[in-house]
C-alpha positions, 0 to 999 in steps of 0.5 A: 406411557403408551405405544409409540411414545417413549424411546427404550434404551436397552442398557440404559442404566449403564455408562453411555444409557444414563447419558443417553436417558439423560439427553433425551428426557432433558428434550422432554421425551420419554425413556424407557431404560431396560436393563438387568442392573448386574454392571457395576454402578448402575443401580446408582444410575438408575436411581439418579434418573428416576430420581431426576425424571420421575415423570419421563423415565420408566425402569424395566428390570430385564434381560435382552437373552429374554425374548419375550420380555425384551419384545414386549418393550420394543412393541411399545416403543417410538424407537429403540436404542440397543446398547445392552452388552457385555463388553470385556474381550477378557470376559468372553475368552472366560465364557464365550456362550455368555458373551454368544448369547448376550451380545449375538442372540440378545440382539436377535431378539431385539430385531425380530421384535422389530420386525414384528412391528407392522411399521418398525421403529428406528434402530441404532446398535452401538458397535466396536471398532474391535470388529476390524481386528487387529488391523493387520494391512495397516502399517503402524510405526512409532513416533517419539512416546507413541503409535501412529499410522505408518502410511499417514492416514487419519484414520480408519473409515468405514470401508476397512475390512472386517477382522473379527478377532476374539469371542467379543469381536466376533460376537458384536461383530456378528450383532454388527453385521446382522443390524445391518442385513436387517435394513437391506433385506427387511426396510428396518430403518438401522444405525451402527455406530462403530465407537472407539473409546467412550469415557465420561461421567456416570462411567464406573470402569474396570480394568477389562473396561472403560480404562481411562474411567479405571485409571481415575477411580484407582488412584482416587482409591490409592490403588496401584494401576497396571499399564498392559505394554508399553502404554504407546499404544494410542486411541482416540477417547471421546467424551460422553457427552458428545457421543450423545449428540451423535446418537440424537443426529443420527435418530433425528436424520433417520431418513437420512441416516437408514442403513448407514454405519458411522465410525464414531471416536474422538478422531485424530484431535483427540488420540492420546496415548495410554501413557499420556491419559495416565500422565494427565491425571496424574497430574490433575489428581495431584496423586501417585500411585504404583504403576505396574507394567506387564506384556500386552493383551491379546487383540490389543491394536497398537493405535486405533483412530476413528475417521470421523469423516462421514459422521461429520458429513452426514450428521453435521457432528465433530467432538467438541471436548478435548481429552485435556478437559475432558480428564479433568471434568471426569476426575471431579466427577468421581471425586464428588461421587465415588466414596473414598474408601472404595476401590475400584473393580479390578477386573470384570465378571460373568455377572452380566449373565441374567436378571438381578434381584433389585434389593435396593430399597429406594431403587424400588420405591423410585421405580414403583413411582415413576409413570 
C-alpha cells in the first residue's frame, strides 16, 4: 500500500474497527487497522480480517499515546477513522491519566499528524453521548417499566449542551471538542459522531462496556448478571451494521459532511430498556441465570435517545435492524463463536495501556503475509 491509498482505522481490531475494515475491504478498498491488541477479543479480530482480506488489510501494532508511530500511519493514509479509546467511565475513575492520555492526547497526536499534511485527509472521531452529562435540564419521568422524557421529546439533538461528567466524559468530550476546533480554525475536513450504545457482532462486552453484548456471553457462560438500578433505565441500541453505513456516508459526503456533528443511535424505534434487552434474551437464549441487583452507577443517565434527525437529512441514513432481531442475530453469533466454557470478562482493565506483545503464532504469520 502506498500513499494515499488505504483508509487507517485506528482501533480497528476492536468491535465497531472489525465491522468498519470489514465494510470498506467488502468495497475493495485498502485497510489499515491500527491498534495495540490489549482489549479483550481483538486478536480474534484481527486475525479474521487478515484472514479474510490478506490482500486489502494490513495490521500495525501500535499505540495512538505513540506519536510518531501514530504519525507515520496517518502520513500515508487516503483518510483516517479514529476510534481508538478506553472506553470504561469506571476505568477512568480507576486511572484518570490513562484514560487523559489515551483518549485526549492520543487524539492530539492524530490531528496534528493530520495537520502536518500539506492536503490533510478526512477525519471522523467516534464520540459518546456521555459528553452531554447527566442531562440535568431535561425532565425525565417514568411510564409503566421504563424512563422517558417528561416534555415528549424524541431525543436529544446536537444543540444540547455540553455536561462533561466523569474523567471518561471529560476526556472524550475534550478529544470531541478539540476535532472539532480542528476543521474551524485549521480546514481539516472532520466528522464527530456522538453514539449511543452500539452492539453487534465481533463485540466481546464486559460489564464496564458493551452490556448488551456482556449480558449475552454471560448467560451463554451460565454466569450471574448484575442490573446496576432499577433496569428502567432506557438507551436506544443500535446494530453495528448500521453504525457502518453511517460512517461510509459520512466520508463518502465529506463535502458535505466537513465540520459537522451528528447524533448517532438507533433513536426513538429502537430504545429499550435494559430490563427489556435482558427479558429479550432470555427469552432467545432459552436460559436462566441469577440476576443480581444493585444501586445505580455514577453518571448513569436515566434515558438517553439519540435524535437521529440530522443524520437522516444529511446522510439520507435511518437504522434499519430492530433491537428484537438484532438480540437475536447477536446471541447466534457468539453461540457460534465464543467457546462454552469461557466466561466473560466481569470487569474491564488499565490494560489498554500500552503496546502489546503479538505472542499468537498464526496472528503473526497473518500479518507478515498480508501486503
Amino acid at each position: 500500500m502506498t500513499k494515499g491509498e488505504y483508509t487507517l482505522i485506528t482501533g480497528g481490531a476492536g468491535f465497531v474497527g472489525s465491522n468498519l475494515a470489514n465494510g470498506l475491504a467488502a468495497r475493495g478498498e485498502p485497510v489499515v487497522i491500527a491498534d495495540n491488541l490489549s482489549r479483550d477479543g481483538v486478536r480474534a479480530n484481527a486475525e479474521w480480517l487478515l484472514s479474510r482480506y490478506p490482500r486489502l488489510v494490513r495490521l500495525e501494532v501500535v499505540d495512538i499515546r505513540d506519536a510518531e508511530a501514530i504519525g507515520q500511519l496517518v502520513s500515508m493514509a487516503r483518510q483516517v477513522f479514529h476510534l481508538a479509546a478506553q472506553v470504561a467511565v469506571t476505568t477512568s475513575l480507576e486511572d484518570p491519566a490513562l484514560d487523559l492520555n489515551t483518549n485526549l492526547l492520543g487524539t492530539f497526536n492524530i490531528l496534528e499528524a493530520i495537520r502536518r499534511r500539506a492536503t490533510p485527509p478526512p477525519l471522523l472521531f467516534t464520540s459518546t453521548n456521555k459528553v452531554y452529562g447527566a442531562l440535568k435540564g431535561v425532565e425525565v419521568t417514568r411510564r409503566g417499566d421504563a424512563y422517558c422524557y417528561a416534555d415528549g421529546r424524541l431525543g436529544i439533538n446536537e444543540e444540547t449542551p455540553l455536561d462533561f461528567y466523569s474523567p471518561y466524559g471529560c476526556s472524550k468530550g475534550s478529544a470531541d471538542q478539540y476535532v472539532h476546533d480542528y476543521a474551524r480554525i485549521f480546514g481539516i475536513p472532520t466528522v464527530v459522531f456522538r453514539m449511543s450504545c452500539i452492539y453487534g457482532t465481533r463485540q466481546f462486552g464486559t460489564e464496564d462496556q458493551g452490556w448488551v453484548a456482556h449480558f449475552a456471553r454471560s448467560l451463554l457462560a451460565d454466569a450471574p448478571i448484575t442490573v446496576y438500578g432499577s433496569g428502567h433505565q432506557v438507551r436506544d441500541i443500535l446494530w453495528a451494521d448500521d453504525l457502518v453505513r453511517a460512517m461510509l456516508a459520512a466520508m463518502d459526503r465529506i463535502d458535505e459532511t466537513a465540520g459537522e456533528i451528528f447524533n448517532i443511535g438507533g433513536g426513538p424505534t429502537n430504545a429499550v430498556s435494559v430490563q427489556r434487552v435482558l427479558d429479550r434474551l432470555l427469552q432467545v437464549s432459552g436460559r436462566r441465570v441469577p440476576i443480581h441487583r444493585a444501586t445505580s452507577r455514577p453518571g448513569d443517565q436515566k434515558v438517553y435517545i439519540s435524535d437521529t434527525g440530522k443524520a437522516r437529512r444529511v446522510l439520507d441514513w435511518h437504522p434499519l435492524t430492530p433491537w428484537q432481531r438484532g438480540l437475536e442475530l447477536l446471541f447466534e453469533w457468539l453461540e457460534s463463536s465464543m467457546p462454552p466454557t469461557r466466561a466473560p470478562v466481569a470487569t474491564s482493565s488499565a490494560r489498554v495501556a500500552g503496546v502489546t506483545a503479538v505472542d499468537d503464532e498464526l496472528l503473526r504469520e497473518l500479518a507478515r503475509e498480508a501486503p
